[in-house]
DSSP file (Angstrom, degrees, kcal/mol; ACC not computed):
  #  RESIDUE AA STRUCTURE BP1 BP2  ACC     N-H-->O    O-->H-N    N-H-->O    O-->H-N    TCO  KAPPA ALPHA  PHI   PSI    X-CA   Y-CA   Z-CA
    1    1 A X              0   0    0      0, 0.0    64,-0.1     0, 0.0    67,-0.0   0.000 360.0 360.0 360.0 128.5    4.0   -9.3   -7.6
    2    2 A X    >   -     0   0    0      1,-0.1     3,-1.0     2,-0.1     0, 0.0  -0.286 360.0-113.6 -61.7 146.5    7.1  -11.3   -6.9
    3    3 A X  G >  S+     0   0    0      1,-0.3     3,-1.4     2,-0.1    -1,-0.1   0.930 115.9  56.1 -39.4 -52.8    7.8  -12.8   -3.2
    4    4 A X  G 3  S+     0   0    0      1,-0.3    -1,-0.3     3,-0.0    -2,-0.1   0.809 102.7  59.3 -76.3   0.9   10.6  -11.0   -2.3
    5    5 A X  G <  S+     0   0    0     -3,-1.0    37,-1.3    36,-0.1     2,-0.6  -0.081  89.0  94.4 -78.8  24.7    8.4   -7.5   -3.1
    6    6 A X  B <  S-a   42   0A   0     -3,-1.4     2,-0.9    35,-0.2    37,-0.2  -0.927  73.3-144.6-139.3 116.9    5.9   -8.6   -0.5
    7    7 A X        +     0   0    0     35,-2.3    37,-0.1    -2,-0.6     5,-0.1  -0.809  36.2 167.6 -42.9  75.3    6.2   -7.2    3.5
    8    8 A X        +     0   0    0     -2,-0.9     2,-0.3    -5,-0.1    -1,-0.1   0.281  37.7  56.5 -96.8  -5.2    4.9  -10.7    5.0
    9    9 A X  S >> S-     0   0    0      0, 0.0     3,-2.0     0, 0.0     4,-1.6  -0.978  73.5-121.8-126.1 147.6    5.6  -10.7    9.1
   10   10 A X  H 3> S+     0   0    0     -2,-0.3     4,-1.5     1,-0.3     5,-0.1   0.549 102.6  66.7 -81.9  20.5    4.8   -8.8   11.4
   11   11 A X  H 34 S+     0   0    0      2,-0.1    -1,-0.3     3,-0.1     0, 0.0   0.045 108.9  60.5 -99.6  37.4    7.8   -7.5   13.2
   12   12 A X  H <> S+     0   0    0     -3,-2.0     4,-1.4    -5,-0.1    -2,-0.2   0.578 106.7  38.0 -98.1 -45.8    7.8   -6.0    9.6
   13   13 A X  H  X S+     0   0    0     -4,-1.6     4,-1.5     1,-0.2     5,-0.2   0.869 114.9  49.1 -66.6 -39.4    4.7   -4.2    9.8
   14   14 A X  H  X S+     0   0    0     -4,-1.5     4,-2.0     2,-0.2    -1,-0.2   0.878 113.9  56.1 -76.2 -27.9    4.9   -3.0   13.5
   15   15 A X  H  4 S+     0   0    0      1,-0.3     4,-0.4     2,-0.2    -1,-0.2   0.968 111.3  43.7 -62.2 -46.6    8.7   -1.8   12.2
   16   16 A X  H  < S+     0   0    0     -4,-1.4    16,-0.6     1,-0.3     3,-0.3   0.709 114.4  43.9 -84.2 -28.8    7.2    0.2    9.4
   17   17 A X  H >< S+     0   0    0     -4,-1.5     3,-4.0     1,-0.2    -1,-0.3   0.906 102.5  65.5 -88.1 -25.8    4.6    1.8   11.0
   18   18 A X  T 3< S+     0   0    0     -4,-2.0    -2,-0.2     1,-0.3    -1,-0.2   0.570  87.8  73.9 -59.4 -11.5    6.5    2.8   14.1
   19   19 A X  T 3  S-     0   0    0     -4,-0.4    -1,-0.3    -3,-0.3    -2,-0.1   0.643  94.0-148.3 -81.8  -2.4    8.4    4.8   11.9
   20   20 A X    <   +     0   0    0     -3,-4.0     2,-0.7     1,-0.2    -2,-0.1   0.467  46.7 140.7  70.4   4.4    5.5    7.1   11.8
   21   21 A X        -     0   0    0     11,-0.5    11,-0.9    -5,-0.3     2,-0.3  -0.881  31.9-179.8 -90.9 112.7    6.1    8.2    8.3
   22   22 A X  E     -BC  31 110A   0     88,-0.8    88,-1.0    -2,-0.7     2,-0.3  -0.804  31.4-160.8-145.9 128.7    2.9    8.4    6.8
   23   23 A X  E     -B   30   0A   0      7,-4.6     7,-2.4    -2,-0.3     2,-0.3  -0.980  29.1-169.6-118.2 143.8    0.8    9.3    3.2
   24   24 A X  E     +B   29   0A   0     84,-0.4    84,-0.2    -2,-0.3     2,-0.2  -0.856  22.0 142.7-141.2 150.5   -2.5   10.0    3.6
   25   25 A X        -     0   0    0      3,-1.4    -2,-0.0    -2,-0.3    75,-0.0  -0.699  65.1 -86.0-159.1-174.1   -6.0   10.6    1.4
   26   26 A X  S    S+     0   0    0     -2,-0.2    61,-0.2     1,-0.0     3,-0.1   0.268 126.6  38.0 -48.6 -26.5   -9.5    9.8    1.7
   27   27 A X  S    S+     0   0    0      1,-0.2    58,-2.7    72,-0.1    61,-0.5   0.805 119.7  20.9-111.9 -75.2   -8.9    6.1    0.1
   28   28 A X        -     0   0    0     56,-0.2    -3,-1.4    71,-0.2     2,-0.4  -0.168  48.1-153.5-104.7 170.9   -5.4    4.9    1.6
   29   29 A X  E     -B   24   0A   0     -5,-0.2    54,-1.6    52,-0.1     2,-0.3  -0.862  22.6-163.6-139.1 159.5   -2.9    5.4    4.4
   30   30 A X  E     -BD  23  82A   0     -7,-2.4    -7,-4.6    -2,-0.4    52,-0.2  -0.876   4.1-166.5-154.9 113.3    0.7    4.5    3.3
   31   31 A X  E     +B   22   0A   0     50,-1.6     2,-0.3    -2,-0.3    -9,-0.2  -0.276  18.9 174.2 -75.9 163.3    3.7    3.8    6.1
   32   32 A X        +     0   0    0    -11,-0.9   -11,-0.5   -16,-0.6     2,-0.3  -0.865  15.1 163.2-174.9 146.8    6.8    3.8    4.6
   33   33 A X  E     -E   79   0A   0     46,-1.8    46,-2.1    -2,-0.3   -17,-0.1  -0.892  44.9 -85.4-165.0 154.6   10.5    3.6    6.0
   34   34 A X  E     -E   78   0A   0     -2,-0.3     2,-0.4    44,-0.2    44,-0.2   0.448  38.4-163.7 -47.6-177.6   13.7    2.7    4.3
   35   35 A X        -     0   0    0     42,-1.0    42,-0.1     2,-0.1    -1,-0.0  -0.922  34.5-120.9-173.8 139.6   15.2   -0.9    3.7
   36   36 A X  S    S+     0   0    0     -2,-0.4     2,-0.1     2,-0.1    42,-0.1   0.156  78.3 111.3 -55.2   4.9   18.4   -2.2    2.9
   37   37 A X  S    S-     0   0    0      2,-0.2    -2,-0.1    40,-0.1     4,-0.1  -0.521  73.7-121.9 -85.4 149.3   16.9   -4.1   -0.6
   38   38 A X  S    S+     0   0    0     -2,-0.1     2,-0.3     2,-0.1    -1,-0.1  -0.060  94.4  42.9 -71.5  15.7   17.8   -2.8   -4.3
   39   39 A X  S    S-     0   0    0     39,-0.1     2,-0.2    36,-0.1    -2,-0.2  -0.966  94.9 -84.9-160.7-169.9   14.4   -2.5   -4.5
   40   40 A X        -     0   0    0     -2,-0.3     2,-0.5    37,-0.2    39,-0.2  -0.395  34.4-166.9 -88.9 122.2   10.7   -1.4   -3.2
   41   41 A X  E     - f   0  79A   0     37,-1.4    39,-2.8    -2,-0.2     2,-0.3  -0.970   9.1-160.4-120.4 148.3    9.0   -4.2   -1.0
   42   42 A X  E     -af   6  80A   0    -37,-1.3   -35,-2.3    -2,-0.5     2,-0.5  -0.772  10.4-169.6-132.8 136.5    5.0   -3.5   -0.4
   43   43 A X  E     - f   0  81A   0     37,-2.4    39,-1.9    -2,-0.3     2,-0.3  -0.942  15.4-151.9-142.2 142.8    2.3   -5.1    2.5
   44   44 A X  E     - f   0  82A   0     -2,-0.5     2,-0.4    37,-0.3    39,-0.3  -0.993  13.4-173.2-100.9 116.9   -1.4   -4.6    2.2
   45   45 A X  E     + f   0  83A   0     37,-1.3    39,-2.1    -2,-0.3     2,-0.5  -0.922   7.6 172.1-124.2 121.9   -4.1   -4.4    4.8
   46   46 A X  E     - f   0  84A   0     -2,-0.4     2,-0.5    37,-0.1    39,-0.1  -0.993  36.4-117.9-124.5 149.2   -7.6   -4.3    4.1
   47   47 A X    >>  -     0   0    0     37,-0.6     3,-2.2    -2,-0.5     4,-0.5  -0.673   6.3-116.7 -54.0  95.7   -9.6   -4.5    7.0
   48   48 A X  G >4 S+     0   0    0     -2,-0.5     3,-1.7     1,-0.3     8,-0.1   0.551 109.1  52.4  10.1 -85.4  -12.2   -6.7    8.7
   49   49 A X  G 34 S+     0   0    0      1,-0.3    -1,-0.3     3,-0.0     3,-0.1   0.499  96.8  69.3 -70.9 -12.1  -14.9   -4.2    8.7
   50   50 A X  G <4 S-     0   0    0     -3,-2.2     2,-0.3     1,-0.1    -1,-0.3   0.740 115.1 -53.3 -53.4 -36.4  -14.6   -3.6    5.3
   51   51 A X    <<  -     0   0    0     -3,-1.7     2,-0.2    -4,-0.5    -1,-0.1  -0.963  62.1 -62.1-179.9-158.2  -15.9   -6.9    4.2
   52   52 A X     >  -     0   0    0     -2,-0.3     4,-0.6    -3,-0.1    -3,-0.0  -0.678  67.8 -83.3-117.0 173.9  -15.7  -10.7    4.3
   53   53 A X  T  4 S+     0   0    0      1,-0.2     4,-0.1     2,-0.2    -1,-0.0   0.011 124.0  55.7 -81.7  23.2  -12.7  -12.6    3.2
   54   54 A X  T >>>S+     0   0    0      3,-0.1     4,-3.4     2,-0.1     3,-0.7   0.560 113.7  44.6 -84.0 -76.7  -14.0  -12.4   -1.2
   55   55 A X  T 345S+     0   0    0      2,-0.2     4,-0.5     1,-0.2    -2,-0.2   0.708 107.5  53.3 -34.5 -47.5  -14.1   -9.0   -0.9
   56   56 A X  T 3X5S+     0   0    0     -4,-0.6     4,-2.2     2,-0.3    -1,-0.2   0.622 114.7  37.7 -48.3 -58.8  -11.1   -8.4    0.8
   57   57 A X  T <45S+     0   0    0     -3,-0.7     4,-0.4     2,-0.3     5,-0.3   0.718 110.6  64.1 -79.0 -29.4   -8.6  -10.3   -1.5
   58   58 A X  T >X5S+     0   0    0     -4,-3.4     4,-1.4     2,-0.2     3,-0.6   0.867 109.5  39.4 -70.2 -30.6  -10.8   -9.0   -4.2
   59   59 A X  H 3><S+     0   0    0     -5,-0.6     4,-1.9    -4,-0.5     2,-0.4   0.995 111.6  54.4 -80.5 -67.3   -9.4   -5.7   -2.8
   60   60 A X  H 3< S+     0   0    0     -4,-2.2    -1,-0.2     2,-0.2    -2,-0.2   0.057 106.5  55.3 -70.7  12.1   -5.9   -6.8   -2.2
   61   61 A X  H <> S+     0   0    0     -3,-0.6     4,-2.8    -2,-0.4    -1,-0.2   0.573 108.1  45.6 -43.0-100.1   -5.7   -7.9   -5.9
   62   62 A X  H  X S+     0   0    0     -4,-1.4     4,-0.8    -5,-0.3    -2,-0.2   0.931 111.2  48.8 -35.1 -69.9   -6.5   -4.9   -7.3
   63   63 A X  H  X S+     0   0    0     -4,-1.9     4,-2.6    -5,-0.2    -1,-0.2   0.853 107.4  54.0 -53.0 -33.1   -4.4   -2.8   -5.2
   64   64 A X  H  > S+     0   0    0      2,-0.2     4,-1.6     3,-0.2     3,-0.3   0.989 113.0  54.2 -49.1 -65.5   -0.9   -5.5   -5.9
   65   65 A X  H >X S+     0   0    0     -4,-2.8     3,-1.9     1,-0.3     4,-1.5   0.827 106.5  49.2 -33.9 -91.4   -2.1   -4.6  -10.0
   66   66 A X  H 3X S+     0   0    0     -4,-0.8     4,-2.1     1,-0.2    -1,-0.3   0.632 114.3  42.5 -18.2 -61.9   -1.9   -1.1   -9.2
   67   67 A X  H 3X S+     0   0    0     -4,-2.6     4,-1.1    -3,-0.3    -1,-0.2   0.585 110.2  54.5 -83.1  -8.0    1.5   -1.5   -7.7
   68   68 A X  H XX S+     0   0    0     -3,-1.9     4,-0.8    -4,-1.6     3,-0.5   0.902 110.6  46.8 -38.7 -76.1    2.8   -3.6  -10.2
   69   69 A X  H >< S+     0   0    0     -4,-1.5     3,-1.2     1,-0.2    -2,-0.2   0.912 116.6  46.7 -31.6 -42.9    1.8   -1.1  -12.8
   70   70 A X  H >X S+     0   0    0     -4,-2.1     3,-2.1    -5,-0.4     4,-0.6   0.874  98.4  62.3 -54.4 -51.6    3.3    1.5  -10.6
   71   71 A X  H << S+     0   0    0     -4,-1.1    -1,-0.2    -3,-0.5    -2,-0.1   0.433  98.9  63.5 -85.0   5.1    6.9   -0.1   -9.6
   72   72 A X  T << S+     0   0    0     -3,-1.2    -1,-0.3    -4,-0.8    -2,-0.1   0.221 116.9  29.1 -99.8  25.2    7.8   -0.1  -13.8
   73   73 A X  T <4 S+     0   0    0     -3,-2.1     2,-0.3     1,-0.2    -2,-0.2   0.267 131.2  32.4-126.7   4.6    7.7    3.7  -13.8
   74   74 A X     <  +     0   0    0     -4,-0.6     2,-0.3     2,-0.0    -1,-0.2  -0.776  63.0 156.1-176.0 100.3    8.7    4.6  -10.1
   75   75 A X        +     0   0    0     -2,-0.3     2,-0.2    -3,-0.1   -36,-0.1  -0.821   6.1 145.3-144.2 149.4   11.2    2.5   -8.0
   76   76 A X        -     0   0    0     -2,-0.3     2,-1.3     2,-0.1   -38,-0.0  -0.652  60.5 -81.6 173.2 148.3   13.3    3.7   -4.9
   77   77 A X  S    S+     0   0    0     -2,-0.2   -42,-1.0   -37,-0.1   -37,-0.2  -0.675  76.7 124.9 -89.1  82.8   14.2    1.4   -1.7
   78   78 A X  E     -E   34   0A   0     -2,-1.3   -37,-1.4   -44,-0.2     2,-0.4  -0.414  52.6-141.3 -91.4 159.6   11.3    1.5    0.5
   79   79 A X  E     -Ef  33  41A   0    -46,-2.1   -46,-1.8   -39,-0.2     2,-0.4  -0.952  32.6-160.2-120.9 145.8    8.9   -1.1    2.3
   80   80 A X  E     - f   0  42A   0    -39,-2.8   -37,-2.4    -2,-0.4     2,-0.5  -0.981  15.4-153.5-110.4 124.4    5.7    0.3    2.1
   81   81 A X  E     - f   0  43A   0     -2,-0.4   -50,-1.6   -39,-0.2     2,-0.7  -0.888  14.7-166.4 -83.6 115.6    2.7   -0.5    4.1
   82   82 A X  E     +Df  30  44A   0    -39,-1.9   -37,-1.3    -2,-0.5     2,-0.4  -0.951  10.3 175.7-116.8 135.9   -0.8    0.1    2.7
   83   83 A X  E     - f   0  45A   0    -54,-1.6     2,-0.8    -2,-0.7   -37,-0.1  -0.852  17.9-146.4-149.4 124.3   -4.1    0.2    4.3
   84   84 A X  E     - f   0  46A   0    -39,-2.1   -37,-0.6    -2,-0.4   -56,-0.2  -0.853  19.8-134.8-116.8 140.9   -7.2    1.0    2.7
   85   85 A X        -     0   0    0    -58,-2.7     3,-0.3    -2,-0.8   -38,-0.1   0.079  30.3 -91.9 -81.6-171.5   -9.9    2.7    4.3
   86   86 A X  S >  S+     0   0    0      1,-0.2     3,-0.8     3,-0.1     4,-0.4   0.646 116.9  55.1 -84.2 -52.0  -13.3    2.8    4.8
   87   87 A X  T 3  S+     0   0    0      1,-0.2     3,-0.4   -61,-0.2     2,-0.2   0.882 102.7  54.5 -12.0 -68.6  -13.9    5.2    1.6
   88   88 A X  T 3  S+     0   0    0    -61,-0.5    -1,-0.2    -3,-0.3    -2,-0.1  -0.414  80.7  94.6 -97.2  56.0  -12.3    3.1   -0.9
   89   89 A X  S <  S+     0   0    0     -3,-0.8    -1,-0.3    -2,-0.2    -2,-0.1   0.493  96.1  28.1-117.6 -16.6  -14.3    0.2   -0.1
   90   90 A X  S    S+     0   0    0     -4,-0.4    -2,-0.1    -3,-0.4     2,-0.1   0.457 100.8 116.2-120.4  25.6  -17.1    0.6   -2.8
   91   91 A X        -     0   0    0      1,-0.1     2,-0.2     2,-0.0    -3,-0.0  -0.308  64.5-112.8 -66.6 159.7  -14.5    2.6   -5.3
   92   92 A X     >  -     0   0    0      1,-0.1     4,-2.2    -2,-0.1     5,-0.2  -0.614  21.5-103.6 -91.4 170.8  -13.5    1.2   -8.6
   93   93 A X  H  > S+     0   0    0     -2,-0.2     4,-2.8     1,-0.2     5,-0.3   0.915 125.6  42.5 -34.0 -59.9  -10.2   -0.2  -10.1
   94   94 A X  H  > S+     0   0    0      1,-0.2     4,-2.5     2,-0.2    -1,-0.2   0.904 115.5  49.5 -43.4 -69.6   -9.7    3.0  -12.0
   95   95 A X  H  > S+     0   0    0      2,-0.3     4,-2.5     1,-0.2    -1,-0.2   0.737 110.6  46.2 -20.6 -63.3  -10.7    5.1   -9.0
   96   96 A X  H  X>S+     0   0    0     -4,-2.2     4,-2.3     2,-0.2     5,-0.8   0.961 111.6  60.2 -74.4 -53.3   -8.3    3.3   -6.2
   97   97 A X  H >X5S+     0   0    0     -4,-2.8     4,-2.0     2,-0.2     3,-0.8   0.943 105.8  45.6 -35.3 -64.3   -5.3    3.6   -9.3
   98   98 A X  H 3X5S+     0   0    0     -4,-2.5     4,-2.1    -5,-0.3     5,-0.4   0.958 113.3  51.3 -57.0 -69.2   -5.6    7.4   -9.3
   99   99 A X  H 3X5S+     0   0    0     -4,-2.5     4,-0.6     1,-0.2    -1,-0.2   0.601 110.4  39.8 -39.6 -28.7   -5.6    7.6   -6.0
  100  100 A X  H <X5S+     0   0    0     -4,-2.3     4,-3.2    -3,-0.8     5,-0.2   0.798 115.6  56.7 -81.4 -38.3   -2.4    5.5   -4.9
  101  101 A X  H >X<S+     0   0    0     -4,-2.0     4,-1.2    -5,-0.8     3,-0.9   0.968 105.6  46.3 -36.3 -80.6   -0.6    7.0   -7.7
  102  102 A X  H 3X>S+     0   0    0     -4,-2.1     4,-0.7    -5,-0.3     5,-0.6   0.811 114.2  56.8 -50.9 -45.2   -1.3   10.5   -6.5
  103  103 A X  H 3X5S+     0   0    0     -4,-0.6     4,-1.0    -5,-0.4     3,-0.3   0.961 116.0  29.5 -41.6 -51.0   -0.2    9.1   -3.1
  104  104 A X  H <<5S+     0   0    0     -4,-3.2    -1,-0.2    -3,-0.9    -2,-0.2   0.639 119.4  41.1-112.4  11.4    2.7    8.1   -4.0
  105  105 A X  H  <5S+     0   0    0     -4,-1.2    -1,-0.3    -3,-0.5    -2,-0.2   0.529 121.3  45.9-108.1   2.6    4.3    9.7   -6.6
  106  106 A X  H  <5S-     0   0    0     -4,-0.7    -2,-0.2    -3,-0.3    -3,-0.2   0.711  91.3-175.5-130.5 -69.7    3.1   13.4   -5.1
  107  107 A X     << +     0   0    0     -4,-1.0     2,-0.7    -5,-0.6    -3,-0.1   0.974   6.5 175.7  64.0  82.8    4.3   11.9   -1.6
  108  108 A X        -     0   0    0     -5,-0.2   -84,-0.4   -84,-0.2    -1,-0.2  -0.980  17.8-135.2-108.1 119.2    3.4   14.4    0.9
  109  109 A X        +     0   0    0     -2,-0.7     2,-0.3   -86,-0.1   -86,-0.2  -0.406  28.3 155.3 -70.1 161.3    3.9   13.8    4.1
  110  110 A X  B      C   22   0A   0    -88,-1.0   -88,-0.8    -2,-0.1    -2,-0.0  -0.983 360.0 360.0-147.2 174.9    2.4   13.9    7.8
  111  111 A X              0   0    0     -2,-0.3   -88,-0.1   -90,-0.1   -90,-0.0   0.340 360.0 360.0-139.0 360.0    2.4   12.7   11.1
């Protein structure tokens, strides 16, 4: 994933969740609000308690592949925040991929 695709400070993050527009499963939680970009820009959070700091990027890897894969079929001018739960912490590749997909291409909302 290129730099300028990447949500990196946090008056970005607090922006994006404060919009309170939210996708939800079992695996992920996904913030999202518009942006002035010709394209999709992405931030990733995996948690402390999930693991130590191998794991963690090992997690935040995977999911950037996923959203690579993702952003040549399925583009629109978002930032997205994504947070992975407590669930998806002993999923596989495959596993977290179905799941983000169906998040975000199905794109049901809540609050």
């Amino acid at each position: 994933m290129k730099k300028q695709f990447v949500v990196k400070h946090q008056y970005d993050f607090d922006r994006i969740i404060k919009t309170k527009k939210r996708l939800i499963n079992d695996i992920f939680i996904v913030y999202y609000a518009d942006n002035k970009e010709k394209y999709s820009r992405y931030g990733i959070s995996v948690g402390k308690k999930l693991g130590n700091a191998v794991f963690r990027n090992k997690k935040k890897r995977q999911i950037r592949s996923i959203i690579d894969n993702l952003e040549k079929d399925y583009i629109n001018k978002k930032d997205y925040i994504i947070i992975l739960r407590e669930k998806g912490k002993n999923l596989e590749y495959s596993k977290l991929n179905e799941k983000l997909k169906s998040l975000l291409i199905n794109r049901k909302e809540s609050k």
